[in-house]
Structure formats: structure tokens, C-alpha cells
FINUGU-727422 format. One record per residue (C-alpha): x, y, z. Coordinates in steps of 0.001 Angstrom, whole numbers, padded with zeros to 6 digits, always signed. Layout:
# residues N
XYZ
...
# end
This chain:
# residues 396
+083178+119207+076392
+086530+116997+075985
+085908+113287+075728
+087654+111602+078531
+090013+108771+077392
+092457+108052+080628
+092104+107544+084307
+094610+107498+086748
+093493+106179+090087
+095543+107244+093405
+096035+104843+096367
+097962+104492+099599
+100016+100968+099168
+100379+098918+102270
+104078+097419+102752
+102131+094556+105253
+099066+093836+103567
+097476+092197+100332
+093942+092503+099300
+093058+089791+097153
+089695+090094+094993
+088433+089523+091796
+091534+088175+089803
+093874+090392+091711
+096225+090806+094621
+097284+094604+095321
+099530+095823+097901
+096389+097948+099885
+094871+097596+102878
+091418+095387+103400
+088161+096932+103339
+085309+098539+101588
+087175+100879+100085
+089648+098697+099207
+087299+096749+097199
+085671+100083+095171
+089120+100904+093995
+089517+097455+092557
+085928+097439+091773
+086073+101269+089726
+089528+099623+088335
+087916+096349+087088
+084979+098597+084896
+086999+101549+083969
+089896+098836+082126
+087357+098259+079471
+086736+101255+078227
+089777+103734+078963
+093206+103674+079907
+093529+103215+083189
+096479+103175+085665
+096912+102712+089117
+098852+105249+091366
+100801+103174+094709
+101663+105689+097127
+104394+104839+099427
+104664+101314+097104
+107907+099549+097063
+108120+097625+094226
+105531+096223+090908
+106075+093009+091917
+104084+093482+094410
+100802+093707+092253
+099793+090210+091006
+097890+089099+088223
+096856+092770+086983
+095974+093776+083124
+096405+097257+083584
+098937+099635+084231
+100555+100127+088144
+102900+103050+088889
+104359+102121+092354
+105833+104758+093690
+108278+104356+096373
+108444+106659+099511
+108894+106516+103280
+106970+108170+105842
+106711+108125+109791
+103010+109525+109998
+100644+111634+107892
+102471+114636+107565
+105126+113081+106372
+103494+111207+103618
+101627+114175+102318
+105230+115904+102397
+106300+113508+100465
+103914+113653+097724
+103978+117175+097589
+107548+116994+096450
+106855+114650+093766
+104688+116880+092631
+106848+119958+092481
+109971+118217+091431
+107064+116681+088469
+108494+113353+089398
+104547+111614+089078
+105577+110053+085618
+101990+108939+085080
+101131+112454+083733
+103999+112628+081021
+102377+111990+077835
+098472+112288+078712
+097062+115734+077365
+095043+117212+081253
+092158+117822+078880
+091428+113777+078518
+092437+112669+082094
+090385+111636+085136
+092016+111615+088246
+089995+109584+090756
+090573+110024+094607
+088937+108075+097324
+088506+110005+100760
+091446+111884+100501
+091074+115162+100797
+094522+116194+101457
+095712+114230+098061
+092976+116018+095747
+093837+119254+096918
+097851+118611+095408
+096689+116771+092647
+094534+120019+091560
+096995+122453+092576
+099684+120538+090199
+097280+119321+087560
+094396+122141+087644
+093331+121399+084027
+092667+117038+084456
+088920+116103+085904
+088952+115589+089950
+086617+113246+090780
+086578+113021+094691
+084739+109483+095524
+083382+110000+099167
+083275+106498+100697
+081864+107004+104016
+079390+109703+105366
+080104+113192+104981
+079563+113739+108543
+083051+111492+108718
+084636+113602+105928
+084035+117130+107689
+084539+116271+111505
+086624+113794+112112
+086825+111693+115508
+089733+109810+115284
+092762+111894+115060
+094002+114928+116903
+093116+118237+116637
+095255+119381+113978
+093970+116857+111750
+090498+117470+112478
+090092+121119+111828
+092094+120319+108699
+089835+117608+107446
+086691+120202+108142
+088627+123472+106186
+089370+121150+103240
+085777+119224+103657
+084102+122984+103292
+086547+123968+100421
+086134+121076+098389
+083830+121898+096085
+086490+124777+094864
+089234+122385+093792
+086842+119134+092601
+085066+118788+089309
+082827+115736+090380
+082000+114581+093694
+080564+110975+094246
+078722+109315+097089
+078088+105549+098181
+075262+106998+100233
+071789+108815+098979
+071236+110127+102419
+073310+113324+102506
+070741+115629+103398
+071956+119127+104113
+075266+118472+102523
+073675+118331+098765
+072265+122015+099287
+075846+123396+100818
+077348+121602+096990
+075141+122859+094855
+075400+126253+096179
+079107+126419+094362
+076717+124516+091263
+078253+120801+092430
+076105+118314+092262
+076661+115093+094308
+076313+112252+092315
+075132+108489+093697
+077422+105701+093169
+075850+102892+095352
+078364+099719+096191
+077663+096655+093877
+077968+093208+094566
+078222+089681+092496
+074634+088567+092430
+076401+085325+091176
+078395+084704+094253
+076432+086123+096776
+073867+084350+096695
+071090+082415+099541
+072027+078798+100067
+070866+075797+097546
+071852+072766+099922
+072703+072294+103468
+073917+075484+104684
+074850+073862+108090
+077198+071798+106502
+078908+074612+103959
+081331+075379+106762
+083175+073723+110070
+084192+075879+112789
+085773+074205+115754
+083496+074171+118810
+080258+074559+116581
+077394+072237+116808
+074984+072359+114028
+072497+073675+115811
+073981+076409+117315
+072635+080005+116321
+075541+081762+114651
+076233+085619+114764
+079031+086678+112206
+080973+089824+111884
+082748+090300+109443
+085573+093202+109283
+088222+095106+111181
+087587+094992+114712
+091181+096561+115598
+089791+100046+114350
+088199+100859+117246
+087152+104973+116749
+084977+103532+114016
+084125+099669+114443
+083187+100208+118071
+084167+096721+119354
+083005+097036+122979
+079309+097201+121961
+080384+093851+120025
+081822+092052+123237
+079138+093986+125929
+076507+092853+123731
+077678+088853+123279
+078089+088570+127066
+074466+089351+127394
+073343+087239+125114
+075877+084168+126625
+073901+084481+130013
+070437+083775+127579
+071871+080796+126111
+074957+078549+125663
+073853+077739+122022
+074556+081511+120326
+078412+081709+119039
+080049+084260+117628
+082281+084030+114097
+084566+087367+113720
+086115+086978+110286
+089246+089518+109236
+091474+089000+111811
+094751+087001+112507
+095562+085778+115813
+097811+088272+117498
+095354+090848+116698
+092624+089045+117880
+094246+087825+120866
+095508+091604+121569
+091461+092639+120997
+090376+090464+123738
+093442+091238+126458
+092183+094956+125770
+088773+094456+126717
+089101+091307+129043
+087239+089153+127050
+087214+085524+127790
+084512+083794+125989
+085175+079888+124597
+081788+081322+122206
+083846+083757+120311
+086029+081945+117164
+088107+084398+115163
+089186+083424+111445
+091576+085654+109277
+090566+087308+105809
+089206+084366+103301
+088484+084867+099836
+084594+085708+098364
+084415+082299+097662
+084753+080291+101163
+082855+083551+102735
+079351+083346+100906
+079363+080154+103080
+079500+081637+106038
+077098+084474+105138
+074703+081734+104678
+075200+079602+107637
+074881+082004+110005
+071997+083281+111638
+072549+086559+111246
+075198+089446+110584
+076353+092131+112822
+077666+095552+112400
+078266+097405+115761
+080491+100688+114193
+079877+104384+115240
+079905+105565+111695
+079771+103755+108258
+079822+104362+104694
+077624+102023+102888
+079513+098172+103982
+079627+095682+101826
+079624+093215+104675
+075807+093826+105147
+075098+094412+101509
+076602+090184+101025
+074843+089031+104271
+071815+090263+102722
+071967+088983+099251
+073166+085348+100619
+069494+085653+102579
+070701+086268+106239
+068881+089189+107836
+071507+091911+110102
+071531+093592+113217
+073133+097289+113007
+073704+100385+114576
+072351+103050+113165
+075208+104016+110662
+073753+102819+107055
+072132+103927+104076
+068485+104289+104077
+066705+101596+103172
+069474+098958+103340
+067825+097702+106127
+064147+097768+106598
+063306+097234+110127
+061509+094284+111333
+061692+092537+107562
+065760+092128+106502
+066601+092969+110051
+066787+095688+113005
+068000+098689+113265
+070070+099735+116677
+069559+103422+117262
+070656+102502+120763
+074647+102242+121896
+073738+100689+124958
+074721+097052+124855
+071532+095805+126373
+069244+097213+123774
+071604+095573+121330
+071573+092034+122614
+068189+092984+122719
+067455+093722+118835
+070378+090715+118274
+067437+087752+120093
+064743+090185+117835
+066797+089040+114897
+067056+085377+115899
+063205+084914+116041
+063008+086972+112781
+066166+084653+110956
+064374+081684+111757
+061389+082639+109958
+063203+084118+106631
+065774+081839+106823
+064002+078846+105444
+062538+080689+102445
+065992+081464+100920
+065594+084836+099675
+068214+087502+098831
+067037+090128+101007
+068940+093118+099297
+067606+096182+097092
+068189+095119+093804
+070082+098740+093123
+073175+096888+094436
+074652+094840+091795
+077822+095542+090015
+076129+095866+086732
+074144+099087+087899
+077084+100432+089585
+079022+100104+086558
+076125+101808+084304
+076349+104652+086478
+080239+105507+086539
+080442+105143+082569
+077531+107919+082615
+079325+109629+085072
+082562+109457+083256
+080414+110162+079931
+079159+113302+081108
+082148+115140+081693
# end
């Protein structure tokens, strides 16, 4: 057994979009997964050498405030095929300079949900560790909904052949039923890496939570649903259920408003043309940092989460740990949400039954609400989450 000492980290840079967390700005695109780069990034600094790969990057000035090593690497590409043609000659023409140096023997390579990329990474570096971090269900992974066909049978033959070309596979879910057997029948093992939050930002309310934030248009005793995320993507997010399910509950009463945070105005306006929504109820706000969003998590009612599928989101993870109880499809972890006490699951896609479980929620917010409680599992921290790579990393 070789003791690991560096890790290189793969990602696909954005040439539109910054996400800002922690102490950091990267060129990458918002969103859970996003954040567990940054996140594995943040832990793995401390204890080995750790660079991060930009795919399709243009320059390093376009990562701020970082204390470890970024290899932007600077490609262009018109769709997928392109971009995976791309890095396929890098590789050949050994042109990924992040390798030079590093004996395979002590490198981690870590990949999230990209298939495609871990299969050239092994075929170019077969003797470095492959860990492939799996950040939504595998069901997602293996048959794929939102591309064309090409893609999808691709995603399932690499999905079945993974555990061939990865050394360690790791899961934000515990719920992968039938898909642990089919790993360790090639002797994988899946191994859990639940999402972890800041217990000391996410946190219930101390004072007035009524007056942490000011929305135009809301009264302070309106009941507030929040969502919180990337409506645009509709194959996943599911937005109609979102806008269905508000117009119901806007013919029960004039007092329930909805906050959608994580969107700027042209694509919010170009959301609504789409589905002919026209709703003075609805306020949109663009990505804010951790720090003004706790507030919101804790002045609103409650938190929704309408997607078709779902890895394990942090949105619901904060909502809960800031004491606001959610209303979800049926998409998460198990346990996350425990029906009737945190909030309600949605097994339902039929608008009605949501709006439904949504009023549930309201009569169930308003009696947790005032006890300020963080409502989450205690297994999602960042502390845990970090125990568990490092033993991961440990034991390779």
C-alpha cells in the first residue's frame, strides 16, 4: 500500500460564471457540486498537495483568493463531444502538465460525475488512484433523461463499466440499494461521503427573524416559501410543479409569497414568459453569499424543492439546520426528511397534492418554528465529512 501524498482535482471552468464560497471565487458553475469540489479542496489543502484542474479555463486570473495550486487549461468547444475531444488530445500529446513530476504511485485523481473524463484519465494515467465522486443518484448516472440518445446509452455503457477503470467510488447518498451489490460483485465497495454544512453559519434564528431580511412587496406577516437554486434546468429542477403548485396555493390566500433565490433577471423573466406565469407573489433574487442567505433560510416559512431527481442538496440540508421545515418531492436521501416532523415528503407530481403537502407544512412551520431548532441529522457537518475523506484517502 503506497501512501498517498497529492491530489489533483478535475473541473469544467465556466467562461460566464463565478462561484464564490468559503474564501474563494472559482471560474465554475453554481451548485451542489460546485460547492463539494471547493468543499473536498478546502480539507484536502491541509494535508496533501493539492491542485485544481480548469477544463476549458482561460486564464489564472480568473481564480481569486486561492492557497493552492490552479492549472487552467485553456480550450474551446461547441458541445460535449467536442470538449471530451479536446481533452483527449491533451492527453495523448501529454500536454496535462499537472502530472510531470508526481510519481502515479502517490497521486489521487478525483472526478465528480464525469464519467467520460475518468475513463481518459485512467486510460492515460492507469497507475494514479481514480476516485469517481458520484454526486447525484445512480439512477441519474446510468440512464440519463436529459440529453439525446447518443449520450444516454453512453452514460449507461460507461455507468456499467465503471467499476473496471475506478479504484474508489464515493456517494453523497446511503440509499443505493441494488447498485452496492452490482459494485461489489467486481470487489468495489461504495463508500458514503454525506454533504457537510457550517453548523456555525447555518444556524436557527436568535432575534427577529422577520426583520433579518426586506423583500419588496413583503409584509411581515406574510407566510414565505423559498427556493433556492437553478430553476432554468428544467429536465431536473422541474419548475412547472413549482409555478402549478403556487397558483393553487394563491387562490387559498393572498398572504403566501414566493422567494426564488439563484437567478438574475433575464433568466427569470425568460422562466416566467415560458410558462406564462404572471404572479405579483413571486420575487426572484440572484445568487447571494452564505452569509445574507442563512437569513432568508430563517425567515421563511418553509423551503421547497420540486426537482425530478436529486443528489443529496444542500439547499434542504441549510433550510433545515437554520430550523425551517421543507416540502420535497420525493428525490432525497433517506432520512433527510422525516415526514410529518422536519417536513413532508411529495411522492406525488401532481401539483395539487403538492400545494397540498406545501399548506401541511405551513400548519407544521408554525408549530416548530417558534422553538428554534436545527432540524438536521447531525451526520451533516463539515467536520464528519472531512473525517471521512481523510479515512478514505488513508485507506488507499
Amino acid at each position: 500500500m503506497h501512501k498517498i501524498k497529492n491530489i489533483i482535482i478535475f473541473a469544467r471552468a465556466s467562461k460566464q460564471k463565478y462561484y464564490e464560497w468559503l474564501e474563494y471565487k472559482l471560474p465554475i458553475n453554481c451548485g451542489g457540486l460546485s460547492k463539494n469540489i471547493i468543499l473536498n479542496i478546502n480539507h484536502l489543502k491541509k494535508h496533501f498537495k493539492t491542485a485544481l484542474v480548469l477544463l476549458g479555463s482561460s486564464s489564472k486570473e480568473n481564480c481569486l483568493n486561492t492557497d493552492f495550486e490552479t492549472v487552467p487549461i485553456s480550450f474551446s468547444y461547441k458541445n460535449k463531444l467536442g470538449y471530451y475531444f479536446n481533452i483527449f488530445k491533451l492527453f495523448y500529446k501529454n500536454q496535462i502538465l499537472v502530472f510531470k513530476n508526481l510519481k502515479p504511485h502517490e497521486t489521487a485523481v478525483i472526478i465528480h460525475d464525469d464519467l467520460a473524463l475518468a475513463l481518459l484519465t485512467k486510460l492515460f494515467q492507469p497507475k494514479i488512484t481514480l476516485i469517481m465522486c458520484i454526486e447525484t443518484n445512480f439512477l441519474s448516472v446510468f440512464f440519463r433523461t436529459d440529453e439525446n440518445i447518443v449520450v444516454r446509452i453512453t452514460s449507461t455503457i460507461l455507468g456499467l463499466l465503471m467499476p473496471l477503470f475506478v479504484n474508489k467510488i464515493v456517494n453523497i447518498r446511503s440509499d443505493i440499494g441494488l447498485f452496492k451489490t452490482y459494485f461489489r460483485f467486481f470487489n468495489k465497495n461504495v463508500y458514503y461521503l454525506p454533504n457537510g454544512i457550517d453548523k456555525a453559519i447555518f444556524k436557527p434564528c436568535s432575534g427577529d427573524c422577520k426583520e433579518a431580511v426586506g423583500i419588496n412587496g413583503l409584509d411581515e406577516d406574510d407566510k414565505v416559501l423559498l427556493y433556492v437554486g437553478r430553476l432554468n434546468d428544467i429536465a431536473y429542477k422541474n419548475p412547472k410543479l413549482l409555478f402549478q403548485s403556487f397558483e393553487i396555493l394563491s387562490k387559498e390566500s393572498k398572504d403566501i409569497k414566493l422567494v426564488i433565490i439563484g437567478m438574475n433577471k433575464e433568466e427569470a423573466s425568460s422562466l416566467l414568459d415560458k410558462y406564462k406565469v404572471n404572479n405579483k407573489n413571486i420575487n426572484f433574487l440572484d445568487q447571494i453569499s452564505n452569509d445574507l442567505l442563512v437569513h432568508y433560510y430563517q425567515r421563511s416559512d418553509l423551503t421547497l424543492l420540486t426537482s425530478n431527481s436529486e443528489g443529496n442538496p444542500y439547499v434542504i440540508l441549510e433550510s433545515l439546520s437554520c430550523g425551517t421545515p421543507c416540502v420535497t418531492t420525493n428525490v432525497l436521501n433517506t432520512g433527510v426528511i422525516q415526514h410529518g416532523i422536519n417536513g413532508y415528503i411529495v411522492k406525488s407530481k401532481r401539483p395539487k397534492d403538492f400545494a397540498l403537502s406545501v399548506l401541511k407544512g405551513l400548519e407544521l412551520s408554525y408549530k416548530i418554528k417558534q422553538k428554534r431548532q436545527d432540524l438536521l441529522n447531525s451526520v451533516y457537518n463539515q467536520e464528519h465529512r472531512e473525517k471521512l475523506l481523510l479515512d478514505l484517502l488513508t485507506s488507499v
